[in-house]
C-alpha positions in Angstrom: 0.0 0.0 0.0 2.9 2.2 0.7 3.9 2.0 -2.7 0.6 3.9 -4.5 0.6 6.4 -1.3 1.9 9.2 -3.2 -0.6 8.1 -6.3 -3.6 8.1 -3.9 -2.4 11.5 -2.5 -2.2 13.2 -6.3 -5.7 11.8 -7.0 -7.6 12.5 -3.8 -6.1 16.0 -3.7 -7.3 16.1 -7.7 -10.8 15.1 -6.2 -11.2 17.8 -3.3 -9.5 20.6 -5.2 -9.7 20.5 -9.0 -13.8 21.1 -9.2 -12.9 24.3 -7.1 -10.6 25.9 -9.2 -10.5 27.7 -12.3 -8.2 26.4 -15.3 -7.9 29.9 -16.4 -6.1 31.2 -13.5 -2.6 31.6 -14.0 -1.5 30.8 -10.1 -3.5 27.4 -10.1 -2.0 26.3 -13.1 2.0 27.6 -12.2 1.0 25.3 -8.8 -0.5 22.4 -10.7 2.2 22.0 -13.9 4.9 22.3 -10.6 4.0 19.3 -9.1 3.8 17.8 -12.4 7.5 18.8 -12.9 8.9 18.2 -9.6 7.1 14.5 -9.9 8.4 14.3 -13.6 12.1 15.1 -12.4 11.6 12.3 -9.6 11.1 9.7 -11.7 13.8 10.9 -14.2 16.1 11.0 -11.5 15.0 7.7 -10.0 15.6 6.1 -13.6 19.0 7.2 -13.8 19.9 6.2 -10.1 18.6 3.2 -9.4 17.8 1.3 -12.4 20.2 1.9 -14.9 23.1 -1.1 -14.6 26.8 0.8 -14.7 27.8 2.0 -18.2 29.6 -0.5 -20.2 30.3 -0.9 -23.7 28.1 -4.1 -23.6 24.0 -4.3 -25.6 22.7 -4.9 -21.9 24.5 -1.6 -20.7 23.9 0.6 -23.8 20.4 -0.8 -24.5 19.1 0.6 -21.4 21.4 3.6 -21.5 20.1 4.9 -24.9 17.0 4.3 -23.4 17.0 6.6 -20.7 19.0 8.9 -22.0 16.2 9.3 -25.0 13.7 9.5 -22.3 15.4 12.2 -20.0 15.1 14.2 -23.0 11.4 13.4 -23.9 10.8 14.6 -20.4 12.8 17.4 -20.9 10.7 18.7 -23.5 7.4 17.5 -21.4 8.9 20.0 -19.1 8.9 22.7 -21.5 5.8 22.0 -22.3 4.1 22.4 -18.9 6.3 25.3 -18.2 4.5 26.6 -21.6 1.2 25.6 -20.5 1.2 27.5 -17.1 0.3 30.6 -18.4 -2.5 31.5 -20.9 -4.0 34.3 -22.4 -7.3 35.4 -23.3 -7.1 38.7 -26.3 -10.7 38.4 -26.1 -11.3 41.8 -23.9 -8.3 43.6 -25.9 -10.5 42.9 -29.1 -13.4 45.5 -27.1 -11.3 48.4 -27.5 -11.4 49.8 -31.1 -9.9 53.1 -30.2 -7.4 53.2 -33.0 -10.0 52.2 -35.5 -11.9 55.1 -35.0 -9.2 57.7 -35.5 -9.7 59.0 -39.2 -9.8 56.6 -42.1 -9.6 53.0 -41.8 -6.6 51.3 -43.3 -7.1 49.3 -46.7 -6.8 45.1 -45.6 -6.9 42.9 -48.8 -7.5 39.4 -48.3 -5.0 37.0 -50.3 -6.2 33.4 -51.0 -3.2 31.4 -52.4 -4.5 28.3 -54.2 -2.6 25.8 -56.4 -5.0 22.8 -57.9 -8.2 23.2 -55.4 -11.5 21.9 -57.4 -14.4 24.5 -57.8 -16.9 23.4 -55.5 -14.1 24.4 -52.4 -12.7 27.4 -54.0 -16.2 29.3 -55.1 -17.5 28.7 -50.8 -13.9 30.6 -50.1 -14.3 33.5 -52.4 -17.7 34.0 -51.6 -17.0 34.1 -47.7 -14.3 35.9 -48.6 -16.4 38.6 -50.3 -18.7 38.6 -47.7 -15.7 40.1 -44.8 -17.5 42.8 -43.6 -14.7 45.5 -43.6 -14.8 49.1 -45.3 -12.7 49.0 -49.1 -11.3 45.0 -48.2 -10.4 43.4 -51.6 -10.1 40.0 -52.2 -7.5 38.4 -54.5 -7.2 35.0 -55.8 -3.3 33.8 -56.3 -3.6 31.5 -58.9 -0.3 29.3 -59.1 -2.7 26.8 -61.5 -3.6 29.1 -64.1 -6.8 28.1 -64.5 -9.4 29.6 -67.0 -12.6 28.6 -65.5 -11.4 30.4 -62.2 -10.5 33.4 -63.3 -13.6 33.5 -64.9 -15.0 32.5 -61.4 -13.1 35.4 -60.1 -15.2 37.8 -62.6 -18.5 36.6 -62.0 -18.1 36.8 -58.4 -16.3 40.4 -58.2 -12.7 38.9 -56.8 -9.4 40.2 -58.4 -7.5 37.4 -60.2 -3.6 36.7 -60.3 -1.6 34.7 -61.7 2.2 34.2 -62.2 4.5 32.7 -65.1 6.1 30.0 -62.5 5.8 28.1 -59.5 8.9 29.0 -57.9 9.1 28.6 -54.1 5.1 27.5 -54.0 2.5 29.0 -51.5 5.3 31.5 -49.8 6.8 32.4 -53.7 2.9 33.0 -54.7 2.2 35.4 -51.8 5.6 37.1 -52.6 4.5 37.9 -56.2 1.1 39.2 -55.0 3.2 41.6 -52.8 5.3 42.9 -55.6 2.1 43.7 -57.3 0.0 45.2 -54.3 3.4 47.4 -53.7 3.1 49.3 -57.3 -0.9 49.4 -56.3 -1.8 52.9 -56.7 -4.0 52.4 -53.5 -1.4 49.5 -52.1 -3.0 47.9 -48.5 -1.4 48.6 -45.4 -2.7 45.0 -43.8 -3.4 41.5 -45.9 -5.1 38.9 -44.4 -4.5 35.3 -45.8 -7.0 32.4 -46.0 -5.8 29.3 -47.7 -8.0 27.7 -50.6 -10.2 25.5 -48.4 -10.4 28.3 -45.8 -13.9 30.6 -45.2 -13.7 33.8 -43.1 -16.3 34.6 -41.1 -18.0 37.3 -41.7 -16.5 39.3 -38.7 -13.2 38.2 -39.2 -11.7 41.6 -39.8 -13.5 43.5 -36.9 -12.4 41.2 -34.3 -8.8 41.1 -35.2 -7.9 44.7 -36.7 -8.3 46.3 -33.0 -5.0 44.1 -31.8 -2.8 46.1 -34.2 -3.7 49.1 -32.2 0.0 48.4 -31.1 2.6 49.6 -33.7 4.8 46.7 -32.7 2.5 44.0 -33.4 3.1 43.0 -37.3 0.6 39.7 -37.1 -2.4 38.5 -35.7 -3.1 34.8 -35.9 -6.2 33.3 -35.0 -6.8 29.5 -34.9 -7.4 27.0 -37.6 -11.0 25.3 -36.9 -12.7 22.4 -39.4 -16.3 21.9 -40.1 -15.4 18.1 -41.6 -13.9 15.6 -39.4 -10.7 14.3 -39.1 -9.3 11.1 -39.9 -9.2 10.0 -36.0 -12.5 11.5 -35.8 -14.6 9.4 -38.9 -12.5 6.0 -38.9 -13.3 6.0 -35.2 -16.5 6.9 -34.7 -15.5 10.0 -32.7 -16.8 13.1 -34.3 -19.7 14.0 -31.9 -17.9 13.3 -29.0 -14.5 14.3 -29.9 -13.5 17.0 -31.2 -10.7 17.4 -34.0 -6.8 16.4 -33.3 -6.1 20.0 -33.6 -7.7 21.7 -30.9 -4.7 21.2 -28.5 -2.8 23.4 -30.4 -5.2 25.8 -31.5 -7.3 26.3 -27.9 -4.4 25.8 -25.4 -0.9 25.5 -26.7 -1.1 28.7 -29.1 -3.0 31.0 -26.2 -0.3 29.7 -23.6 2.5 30.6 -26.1 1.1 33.9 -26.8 1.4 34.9 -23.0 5.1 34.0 -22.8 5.3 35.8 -25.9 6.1 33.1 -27.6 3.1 32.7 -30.8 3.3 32.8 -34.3 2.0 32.2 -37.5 0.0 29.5 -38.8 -0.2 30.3 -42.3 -3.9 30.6 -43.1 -6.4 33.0 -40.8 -3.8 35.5 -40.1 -3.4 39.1 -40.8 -0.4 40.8 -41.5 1.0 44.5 -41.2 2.4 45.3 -44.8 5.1 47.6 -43.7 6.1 44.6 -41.5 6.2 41.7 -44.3 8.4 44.0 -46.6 11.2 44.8 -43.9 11.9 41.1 -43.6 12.1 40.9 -47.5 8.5 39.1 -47.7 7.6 35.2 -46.7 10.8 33.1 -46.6 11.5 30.5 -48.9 13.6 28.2 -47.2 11.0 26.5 -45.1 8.5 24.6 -46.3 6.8 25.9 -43.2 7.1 29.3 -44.7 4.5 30.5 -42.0 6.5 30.2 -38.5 9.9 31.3 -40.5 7.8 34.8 -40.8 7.7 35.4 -37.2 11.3 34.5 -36.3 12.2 36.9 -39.2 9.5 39.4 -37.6 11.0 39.1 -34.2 14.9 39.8 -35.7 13.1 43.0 -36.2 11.7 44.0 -33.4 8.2 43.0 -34.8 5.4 41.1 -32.1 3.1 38.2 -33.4 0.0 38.1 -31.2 -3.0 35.3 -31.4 -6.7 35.7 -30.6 -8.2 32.4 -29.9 -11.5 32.9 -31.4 -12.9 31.1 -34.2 -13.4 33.6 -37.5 -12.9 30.9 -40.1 -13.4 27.4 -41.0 -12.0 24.7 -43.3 -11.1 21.6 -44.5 -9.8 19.3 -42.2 -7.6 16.6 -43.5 -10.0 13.9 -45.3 -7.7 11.0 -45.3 -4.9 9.6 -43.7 -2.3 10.4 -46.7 -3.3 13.5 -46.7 -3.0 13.6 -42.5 0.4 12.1 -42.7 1.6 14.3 -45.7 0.7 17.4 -43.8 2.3 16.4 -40.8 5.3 15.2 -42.5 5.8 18.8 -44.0 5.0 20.5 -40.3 8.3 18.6 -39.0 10.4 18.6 -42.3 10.0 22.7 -41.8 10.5 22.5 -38.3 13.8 20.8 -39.2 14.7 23.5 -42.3 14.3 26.0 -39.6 16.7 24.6 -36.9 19.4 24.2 -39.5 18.9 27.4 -41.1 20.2 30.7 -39.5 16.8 31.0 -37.8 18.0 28.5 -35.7 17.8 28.2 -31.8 21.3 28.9 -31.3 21.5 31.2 -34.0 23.4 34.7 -33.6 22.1 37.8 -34.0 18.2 39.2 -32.2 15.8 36.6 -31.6 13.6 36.4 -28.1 14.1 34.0 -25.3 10.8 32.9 -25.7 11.4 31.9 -29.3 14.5 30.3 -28.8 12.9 27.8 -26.1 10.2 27.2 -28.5 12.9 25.7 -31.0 14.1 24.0 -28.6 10.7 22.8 -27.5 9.7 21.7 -30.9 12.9 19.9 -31.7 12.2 17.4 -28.8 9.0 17.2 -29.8 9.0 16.1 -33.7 13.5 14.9 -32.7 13.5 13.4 -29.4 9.3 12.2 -28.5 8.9 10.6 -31.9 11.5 7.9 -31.6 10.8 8.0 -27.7 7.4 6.6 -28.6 8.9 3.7 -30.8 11.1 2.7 -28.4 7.8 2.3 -26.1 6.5 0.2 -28.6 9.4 -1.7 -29.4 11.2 -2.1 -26.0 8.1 -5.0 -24.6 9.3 -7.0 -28.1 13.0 -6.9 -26.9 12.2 -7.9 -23.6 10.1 -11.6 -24.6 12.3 -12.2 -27.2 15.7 -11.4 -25.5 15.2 -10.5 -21.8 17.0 -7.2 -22.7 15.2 -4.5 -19.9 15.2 -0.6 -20.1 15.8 -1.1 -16.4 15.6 -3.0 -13.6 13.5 -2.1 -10.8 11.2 -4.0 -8.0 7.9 -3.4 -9.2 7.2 -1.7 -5.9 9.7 0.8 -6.9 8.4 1.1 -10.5 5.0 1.7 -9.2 5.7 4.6 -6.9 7.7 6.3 -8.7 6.3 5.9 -12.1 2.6 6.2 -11.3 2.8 9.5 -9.2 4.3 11.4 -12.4 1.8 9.8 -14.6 -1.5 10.3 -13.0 -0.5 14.1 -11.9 0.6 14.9 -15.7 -2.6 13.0 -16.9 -5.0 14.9 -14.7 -3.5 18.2 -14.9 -3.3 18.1 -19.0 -6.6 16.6 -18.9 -8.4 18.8 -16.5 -6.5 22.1 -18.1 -7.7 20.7 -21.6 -11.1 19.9 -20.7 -10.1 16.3 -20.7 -8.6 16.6 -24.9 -5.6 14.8 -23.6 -6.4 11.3 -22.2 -4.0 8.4 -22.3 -5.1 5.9 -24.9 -6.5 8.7 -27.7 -3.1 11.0 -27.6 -1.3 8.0 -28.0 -3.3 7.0 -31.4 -2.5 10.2 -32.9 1.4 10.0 -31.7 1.6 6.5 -33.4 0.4 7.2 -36.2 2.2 10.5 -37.1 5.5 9.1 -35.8 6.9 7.5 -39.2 6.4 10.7 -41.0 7.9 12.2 -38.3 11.0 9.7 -38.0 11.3 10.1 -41.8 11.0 13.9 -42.0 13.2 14.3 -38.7 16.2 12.6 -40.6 16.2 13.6 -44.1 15.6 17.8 -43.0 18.8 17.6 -40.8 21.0 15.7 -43.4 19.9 17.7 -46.2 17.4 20.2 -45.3 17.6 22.6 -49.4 15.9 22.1 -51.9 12.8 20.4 -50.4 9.8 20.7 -52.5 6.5 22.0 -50.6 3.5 18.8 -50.7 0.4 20.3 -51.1 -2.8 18.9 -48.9 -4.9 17.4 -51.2 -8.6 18.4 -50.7 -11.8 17.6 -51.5 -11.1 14.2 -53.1 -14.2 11.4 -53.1 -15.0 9.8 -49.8 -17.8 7.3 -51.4 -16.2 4.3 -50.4 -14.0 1.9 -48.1 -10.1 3.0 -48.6 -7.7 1.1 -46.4 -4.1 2.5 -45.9 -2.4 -0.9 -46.3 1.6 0.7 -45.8 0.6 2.6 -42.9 -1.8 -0.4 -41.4 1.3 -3.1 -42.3 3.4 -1.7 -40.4 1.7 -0.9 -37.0 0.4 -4.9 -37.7 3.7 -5.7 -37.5 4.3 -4.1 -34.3 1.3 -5.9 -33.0 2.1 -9.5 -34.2 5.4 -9.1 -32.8 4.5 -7.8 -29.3 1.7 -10.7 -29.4 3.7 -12.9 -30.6 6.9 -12.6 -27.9 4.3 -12.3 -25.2 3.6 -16.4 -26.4 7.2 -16.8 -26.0 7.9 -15.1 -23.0 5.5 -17.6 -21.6 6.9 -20.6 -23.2 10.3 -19.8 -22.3 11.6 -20.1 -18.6 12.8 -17.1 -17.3 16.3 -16.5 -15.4 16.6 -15.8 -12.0 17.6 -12.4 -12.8 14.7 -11.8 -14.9 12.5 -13.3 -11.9 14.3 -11.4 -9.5 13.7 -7.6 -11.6 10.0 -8.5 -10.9 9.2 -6.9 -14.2 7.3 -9.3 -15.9 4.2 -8.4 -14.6 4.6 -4.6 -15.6 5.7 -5.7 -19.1 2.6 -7.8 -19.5 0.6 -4.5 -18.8 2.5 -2.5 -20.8 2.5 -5.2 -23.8 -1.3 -5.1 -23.6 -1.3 -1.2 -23.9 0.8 -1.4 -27.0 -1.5 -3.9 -28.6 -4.3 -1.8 -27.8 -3.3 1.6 -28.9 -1.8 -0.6 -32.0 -5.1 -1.5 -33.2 -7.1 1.6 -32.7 -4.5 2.7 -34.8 -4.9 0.5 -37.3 -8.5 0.8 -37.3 -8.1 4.7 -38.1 -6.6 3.3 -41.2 -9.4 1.9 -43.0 -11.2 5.0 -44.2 -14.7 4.7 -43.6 -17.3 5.8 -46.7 -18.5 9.6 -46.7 -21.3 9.7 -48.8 -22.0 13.8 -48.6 -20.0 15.5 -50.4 -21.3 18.7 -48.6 -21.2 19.2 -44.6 -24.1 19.3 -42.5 -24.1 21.9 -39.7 -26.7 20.9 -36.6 -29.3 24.2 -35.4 -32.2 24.5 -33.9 -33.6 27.5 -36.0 -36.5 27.9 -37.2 -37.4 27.4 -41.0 -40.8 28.5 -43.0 -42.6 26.1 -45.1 -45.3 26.1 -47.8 -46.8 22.8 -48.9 -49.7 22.7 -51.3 -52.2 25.5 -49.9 -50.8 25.0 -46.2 -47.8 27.3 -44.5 -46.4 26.7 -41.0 -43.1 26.5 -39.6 -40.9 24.1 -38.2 -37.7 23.8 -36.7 -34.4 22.9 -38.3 -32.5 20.0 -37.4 -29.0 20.4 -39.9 -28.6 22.6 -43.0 -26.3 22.0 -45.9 -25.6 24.0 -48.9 -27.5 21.3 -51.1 -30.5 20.0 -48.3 -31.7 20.8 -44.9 -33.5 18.5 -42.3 -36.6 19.2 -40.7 -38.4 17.9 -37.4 -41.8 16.7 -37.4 -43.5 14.4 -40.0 -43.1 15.4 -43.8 -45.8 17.7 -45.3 -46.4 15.3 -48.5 -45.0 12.1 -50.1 -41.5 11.2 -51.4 -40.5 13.4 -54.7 -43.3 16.3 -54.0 -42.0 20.2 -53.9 -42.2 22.7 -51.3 -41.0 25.7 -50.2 -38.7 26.6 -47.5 -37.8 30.3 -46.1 -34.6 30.4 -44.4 -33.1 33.4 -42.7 -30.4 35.2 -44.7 -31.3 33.2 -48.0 -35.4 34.2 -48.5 -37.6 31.6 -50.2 -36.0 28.7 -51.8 -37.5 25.4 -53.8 -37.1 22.1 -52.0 -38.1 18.4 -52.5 -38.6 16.1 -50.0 -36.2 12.6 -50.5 -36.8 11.1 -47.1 -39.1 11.6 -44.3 -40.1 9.3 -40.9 -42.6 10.3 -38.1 -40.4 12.3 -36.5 -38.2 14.4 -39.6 -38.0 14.5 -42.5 -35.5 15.5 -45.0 -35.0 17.9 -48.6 -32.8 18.6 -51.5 -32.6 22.0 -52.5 -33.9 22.7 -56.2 -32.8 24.8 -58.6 -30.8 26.8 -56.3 -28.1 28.1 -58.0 -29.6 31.6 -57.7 -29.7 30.9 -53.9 -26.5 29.3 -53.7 -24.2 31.9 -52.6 -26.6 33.1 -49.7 -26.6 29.7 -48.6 -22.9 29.3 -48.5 -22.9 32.8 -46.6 -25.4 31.4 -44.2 -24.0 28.0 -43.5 -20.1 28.9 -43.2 -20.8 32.0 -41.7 -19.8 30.5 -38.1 -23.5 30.7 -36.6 -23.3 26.8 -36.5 -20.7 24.2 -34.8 -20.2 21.2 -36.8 -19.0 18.7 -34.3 -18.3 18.1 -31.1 -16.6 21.6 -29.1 -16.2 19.7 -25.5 -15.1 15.8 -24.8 -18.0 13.5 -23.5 -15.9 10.8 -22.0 -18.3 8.0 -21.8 -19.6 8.9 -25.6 -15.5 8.2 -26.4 -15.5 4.6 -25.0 -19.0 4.1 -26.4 -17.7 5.1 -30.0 -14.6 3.4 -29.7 -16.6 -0.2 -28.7 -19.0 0.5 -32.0 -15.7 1.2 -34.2 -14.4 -2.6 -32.7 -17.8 -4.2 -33.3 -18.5 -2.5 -36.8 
């Protein structure tokens, strides 16, 4: 019992005192992301005291060793992390004051929408959204790097201005770069430009909220976060999406507001606004990165420029629809990260960069360098152990289990509770696993040769209308499964030594075997990409809609909209295939015919609607509607992830 003392102590202190407190106060999270730390550095230095044999040029000396040693530095970066995490800030109440706004003539902001081989359908929702910014003067330009007819025409019917260039050099940052040279011999040139990428619809208040921050002449850039109206990968190949919400909300809701109060955030790319004056003194978007995005703001900080974030959702786009395309954008995060520590942007780097940037280097390197291959060690170090009795350490299980447990169950809670419960053990780990080979890849061919990388474009908007597994990723997490499976068989087949019996590990390796297997699975499951038939999201409301049927009118409520149907609650006012009329808010009357109906709703396809169809893109990405799940329903995870096993 002694042993899980300090373990029953972290969670019966979580139980009396966490529903008191509020995550949002700086002091209780410096107190809480302490005792994570000083528990962290406990077991780290427990690991290297007591379980780690004496060094020795020997496999059973380094093995364990390397080990550690590649552990010690996942935890030092863990450490960063909830260093990081102890502060946050909310712009929210900055936004309120719009003094500087106010002061003569408002400053001309064009919005810039780079796009290289997006199909219609996405671009037209952009441009319309884009056009619908509601901002005094904005201008909306199109970057064309595809040179395609039918857009530019696009661009004409819909009132955006069109661009185009004679090359592709240096891809998204080169595009923006040539769309600067021409805004700077614009006889009316823009002293801001915001950037949406392809995929990418402002809201319409997007300007208004995120102009006032600039009221600060050192501020050059205001990011705001990158939200999704499709799901995820993680989120539709496991059932997730309404109770779940999307692998990027870490980032976006707590990692980016916590960076911006050390002074410490930058730029994402898309949903951003940038000072002019700013971008030009640094020579434009660099173009040695195919993260071209956070290169800005260490440029920006050499000169004395600030980047500042408001986490507030003012856009929405297209999440990653499959796994290739998940793995190829994460891929191109770290091969950037890498460009960037070898370039003379660097951590260590001489000349003006900020504290806070330089830890964030640092940070990132251990995360994409160091927690990567931490994480396949996990997976592979049970394997080693049945097939060759070859430990990380060697421990009583007693010891293990008060030292190890502690750490884990205060870091657990803490990033749980400060997350809203995002971060939970078994889910964090499926999204680890299965960015880690992209990550192990991209680590090791951007620090050998980091030039001359080409930039791989997300792919959006392909068909979703049927079953697609991933076999290379699947094989090779199989693999890791069969052989953890597999040793466990031999492990028991094969009589131990008394040194192995007298570690007393074999019981903690079992555990940790099963984990693996687990977590393995789920991953693999993620890979088989399950059918989406819409080819249009639906966003859930509860608004209320106007119909005529025949000679009757009444009205109803709204149950989901779409840009091509709507759902409706209560029985259908006719028979399969009949017309009626809707009136929606913000669109006006609009032809419908109903394709499904029960007792309880029934369903429409809009008809001849292209006259409607820009009010209806305005009205459904406009950000009055949330398309999946904002908070974590815990028991709605496990139920989901039981369906996905039984489907």
């Amino acid at each position: 019992m002694s042993d899980l003392s300090l373990t029953f102590l972290v969670l019966g202190a979580a139980l009396l005192a966490l529903p008191h407190l509020d995550r949002n106060d700086n002091r209780v999270r410096f107190a809480l992301f302490g005792v994570c730390t000083v528990l962290t550095w406990r077991y780290v230095g427990w690991r290297f005291a007591t379980t780690l044999p004496p060094f020795a040029l020997r496999l059973d000396s380094l093995y364990p060793w390397v080990f550690a040693t590649i552990e010690g530095l996942a935890n030092l970066g863990w450490t960063i992390g909830f260093l990081t995490l102890a502060r946050t800030k909310d712009r929210r109440e900055e936004v309120r004051s719009q003094g500087w706004l106010q002061q003569g003539t408002l400053p001309r902001v064009d919005i810039l929408i780079p796009t290289y081989n997006e199909e219609e359908r996405i671009l037209a929702r952009t441009i319309i959204g884009a056009l619908a910014v509601d901002f005094p003067g904005v201008r909306v330009w199109v970057l064309d790097d595809g040179r395609r007819s039918w857009l530019e025409q696009l661009c004409a019917d819909k009132g955006a201005q069109y661009l185009t260039r004679p090359d592709n050099l240096h891809a998204k940052a080169g595009n923006i770069n040539h769309a600067l040279e021409v805004l700077r011999r614009d006889p009316d040139p823009p002293q801001f430009i915001a950037i949406f990428d392809a995929d990418f619809v402002p809201h319409r208040q997007f300007l208004w909220r995120t102009m006032p921050l600039f009221h600060d002449p050192a501020v050059a850039l205001v990011q705001t976060p990158q939200h999704f109206f499709n799901k995820d990968p993680i989120q539709s190949n496991l059932l997730l999406g309404n109770v779940w919400p999307d692998e990027q909300r870490f980032f976006f809701d707590h990692v980016l507001p916590s960076k911006d109060a050390w002074g410490a955030a930058f730029c994402c790319g898309t949903s951003s606004v940038i000072r002019r004056d700013a971008l030009e003194a640094i020579g434009g978007f660099a173009t040695n990165s195919v993260t071209e995005d956070f290169l800005v703001t260490l440029k920006l900080d050499r000169k004395g420029w600030r980047t500042v974030y408001l986490n507030e959702q003012l856009s929405a786009g297209l999440a990653p629809e499959g796994m290739k395309e998940y793995l190829t954008q994460r891929g191109r995060w770290c091969l950037g990260l890498m460009q960037i520590l070898r370039s003379p942007q660097g951590p260590l780097s001489r000349g003006r960069m900020s504290l806070a940037y330089r830890i964030g280097l640092i940070d990132a390197f251990l995360y994409w360098g160091i927690s990567f291959p931490f994480k396949l060690l996990c997976l592979l170090a049970p394997i080693v152990y049945w097939f060759t009795g070859l430990t990380v350490g060697s421990a009583p299980a007693g010891d293990v289990i008060s030292h190890f447990l502690p750490y884990y169950a205060a870091v657990m809670i803490t990033l749980g509770w400060v997350t809203g419960w995002l971060v939970q053990p078994v889910l964090t780990d499926i999204a680890h696993i299965l960015t880690m080979p992209e990550a192990l890849k991209a680590t090791v061919s951007g620090l050998l040769k980091p030039r001359d990388r080409s930039f791989k474009v997300t792919a959006k908007g392909a068909r979703r209308d049927r079953v697609v597994i991933q076999w290379s990723v699947m094989l090779r997490f199989g693999l890791l499964a069969a052989l953890t499976v597999t040793g466990m068989l031999y492990g028991s087949l094969t009589d131990f030594t008394s040194e192995r019996q007298a570690s007393d590990v074999n019981a903690i390796i079992v555990f940790w075997s099963i984990y693996n297997v687990v977590v393995l699975l789920l991953a693999m499951a993620v890979c088989v990409e399950l059918p989406r038939y819409r080819r249009e999201e639906r966003f859930a409301t509860s608004e209320t809609v106007g119909i005529a049927a025949g000679d009757r009118q009444f009205t109803a409520t709204l149950a989901d909209i779409s840009v091509l149907g709507a759902r409706i609650l209560g029985p259908a006012p006719g028979s399969l295939e009949d017309m009626i009329w809707l009136r929606l808010d913000h669109v006006g009357e609009i032809a419908a015919r109903i394709v499904y109906g029960t007792g309880k709703y029934f369903a429409v396809e809009f008809v001849d609607a292209d006259s409607k169809r820009d009010a209806l893109i305005r009205k459904v990405f406009s950000g009055r509607y949330d398309r999946h799940a904002q908070d974590v329903r815990v028991r709605g995870v496990f139920g989901a992830l039981l369906a996905r096993i039984l489907r």
